[in-house]
N, C-alpha and C positions, 0 to 999 in steps of 0.2 A: 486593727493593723492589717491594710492589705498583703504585705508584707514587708522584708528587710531589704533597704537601702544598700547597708555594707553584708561583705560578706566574711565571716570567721572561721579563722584558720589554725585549726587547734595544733597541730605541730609543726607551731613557728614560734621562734625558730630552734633550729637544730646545731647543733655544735660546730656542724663541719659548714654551716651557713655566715659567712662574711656578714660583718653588721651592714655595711653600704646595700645588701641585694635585697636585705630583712626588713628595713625598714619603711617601707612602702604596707606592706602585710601585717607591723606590726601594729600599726598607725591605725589600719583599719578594723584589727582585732577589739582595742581601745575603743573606736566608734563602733562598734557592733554590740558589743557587753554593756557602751551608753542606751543606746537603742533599744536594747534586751530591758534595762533599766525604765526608760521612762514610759515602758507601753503599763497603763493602768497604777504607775505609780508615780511618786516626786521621784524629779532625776535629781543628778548632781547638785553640788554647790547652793545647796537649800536647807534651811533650820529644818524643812518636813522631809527631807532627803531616803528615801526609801520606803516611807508609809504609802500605802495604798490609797490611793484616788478613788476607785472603785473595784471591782471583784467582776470579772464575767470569763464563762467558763465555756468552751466549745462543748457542742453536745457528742454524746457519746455512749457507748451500751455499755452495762453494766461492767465495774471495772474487777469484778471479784474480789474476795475479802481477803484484806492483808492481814499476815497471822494478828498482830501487836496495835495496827492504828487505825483509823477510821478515818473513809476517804467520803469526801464530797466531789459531787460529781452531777455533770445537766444532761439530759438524754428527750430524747422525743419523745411528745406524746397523744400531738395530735389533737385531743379536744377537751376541755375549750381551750387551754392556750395549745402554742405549739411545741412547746418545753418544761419541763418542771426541773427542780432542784431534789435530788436524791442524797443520804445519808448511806454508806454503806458500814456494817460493826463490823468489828474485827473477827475470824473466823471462832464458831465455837458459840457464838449467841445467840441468843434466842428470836431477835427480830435483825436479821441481817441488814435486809434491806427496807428504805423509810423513806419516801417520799414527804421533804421539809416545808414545801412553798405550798399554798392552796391553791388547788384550782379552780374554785368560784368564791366569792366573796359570798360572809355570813349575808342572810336575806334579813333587812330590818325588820327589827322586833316592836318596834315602838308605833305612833299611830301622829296622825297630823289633818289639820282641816282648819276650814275660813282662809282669811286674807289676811292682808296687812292692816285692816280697819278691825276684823273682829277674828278669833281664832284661837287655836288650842295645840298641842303637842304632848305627849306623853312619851317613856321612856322604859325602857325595860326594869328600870328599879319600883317604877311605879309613880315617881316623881311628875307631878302635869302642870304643864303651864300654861295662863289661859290670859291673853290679851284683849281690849277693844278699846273704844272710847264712847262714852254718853254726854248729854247734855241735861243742866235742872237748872232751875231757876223760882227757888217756893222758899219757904221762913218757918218761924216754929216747931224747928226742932226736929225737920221730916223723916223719913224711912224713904228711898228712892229705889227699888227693884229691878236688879237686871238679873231676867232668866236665860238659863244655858239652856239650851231643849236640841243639843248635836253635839256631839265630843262625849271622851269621856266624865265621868262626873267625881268630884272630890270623897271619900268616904271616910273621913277621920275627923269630928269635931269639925270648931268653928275656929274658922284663922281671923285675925286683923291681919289686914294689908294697907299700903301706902298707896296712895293718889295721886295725882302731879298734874295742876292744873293748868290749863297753856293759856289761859285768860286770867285776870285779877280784879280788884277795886271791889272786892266785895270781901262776905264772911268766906271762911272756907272749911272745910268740911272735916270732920273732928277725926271718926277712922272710918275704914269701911269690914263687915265682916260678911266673911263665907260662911252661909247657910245651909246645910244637908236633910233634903228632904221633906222642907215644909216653907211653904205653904203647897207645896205641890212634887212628885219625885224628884224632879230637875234641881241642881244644887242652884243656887240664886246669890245674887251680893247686894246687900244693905247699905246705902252710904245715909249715914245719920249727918244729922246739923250741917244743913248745907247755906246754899246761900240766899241772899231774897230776891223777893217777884219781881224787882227793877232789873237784874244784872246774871243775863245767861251765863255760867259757866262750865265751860269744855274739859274734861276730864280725858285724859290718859292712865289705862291700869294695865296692870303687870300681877298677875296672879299665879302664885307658886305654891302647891298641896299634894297631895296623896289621896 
């Protein structure tokens, strides 16, 4: 709000003031007290009539501790932003003052690498998931090997996961399971019974472990 429009005039009117001189003044009282209303909140004649739209606070130095409530309050601070958001306790406490907003965002904890073709992501729980696609095309019953040798690597047992073919007209492949640690340290995925030596098929995988 650059500022107000109308201007309010708190002692209007007065007894000894004729209603014809008062009403001009009192008109604008009315539109001043709307004004005061709808900066940051629902104005008038609204089911949301009074709720807040948003909250922003002028900045300001510390406002000192009220005996009984606790004041929130924005103040400069220069770096890295230009303001933070302050709590102040009411006197008598032991953390008076508390700076509520952060001024830099947590540093991610988690890890990321490849592309959209092949790739991997981990996460602070530990939970990793590992994307690519391959191609086979063999019969009796194969073992098809894809090594991970970048990211990080699964270390809990062997998972089955689902496959999703983007080609058809052939066999398809029964499951695929996550390997740790053998035939070589890189965790690996096995797709058994795949399809035959006539009919390439393209594979999409979505791999989900710990």
């Amino acid at each position: 709000m650059s500022g107000p429009v109308y201007t309010y005039t708190p002692d209007t009117p007065q007894p000894s003031n004729p209603m014809y001189q008062t009403t001009t003044l009192i008109q604008q009282n009315f539109q001043a007290i709307a004004e005061l209303v709808g900066v940051n909140h629902v104005g008038f004649n609204s089911s949301d009539t009074g709720k807040h739209n948003f909250i922003s606070l002028p900045n300001r130095t510390d406002p000192g501790a009220d005996s009984t409530e606790i004041t929130m309050f924005s103040k400069v601070t220069g770096s890295p932003n230009p303001c933070e958001l302050f709590i102040q306790y009411p006197a008598g406490g032991t953390a008076q003052l508390v700076q509520v907003s952060q001024s830099t965002p947590p540093p991610p904890s988690g890890t990321s690498g490849g592309n959209a073709s092949q790739g991997w992501c981990s996460f602070p729980s530990g939970i990793i998931f590992r994307w690519g696609t391959f191609s086979c095309a063999i019969n009796s019953n194969p073992q098809v090997f894809i090594s991970f040798t970048q990211g990080p690597t699964y270390k809990t047992n062997q998972y089955p996961a689902c496959v999703a073919p983007t080609s058809f007209g052939c066999t398809l492949p029964i499951f695929m399971t996550i390997y740790i640690g053998t035939p070589n340290p890189n965790v690996f995925v096995s797709l058994r019974s795949a399809s035959s030596s006539s009919q390439v098929v393209h594979f999409n995988f979505l791999l989900m472990g710990m």
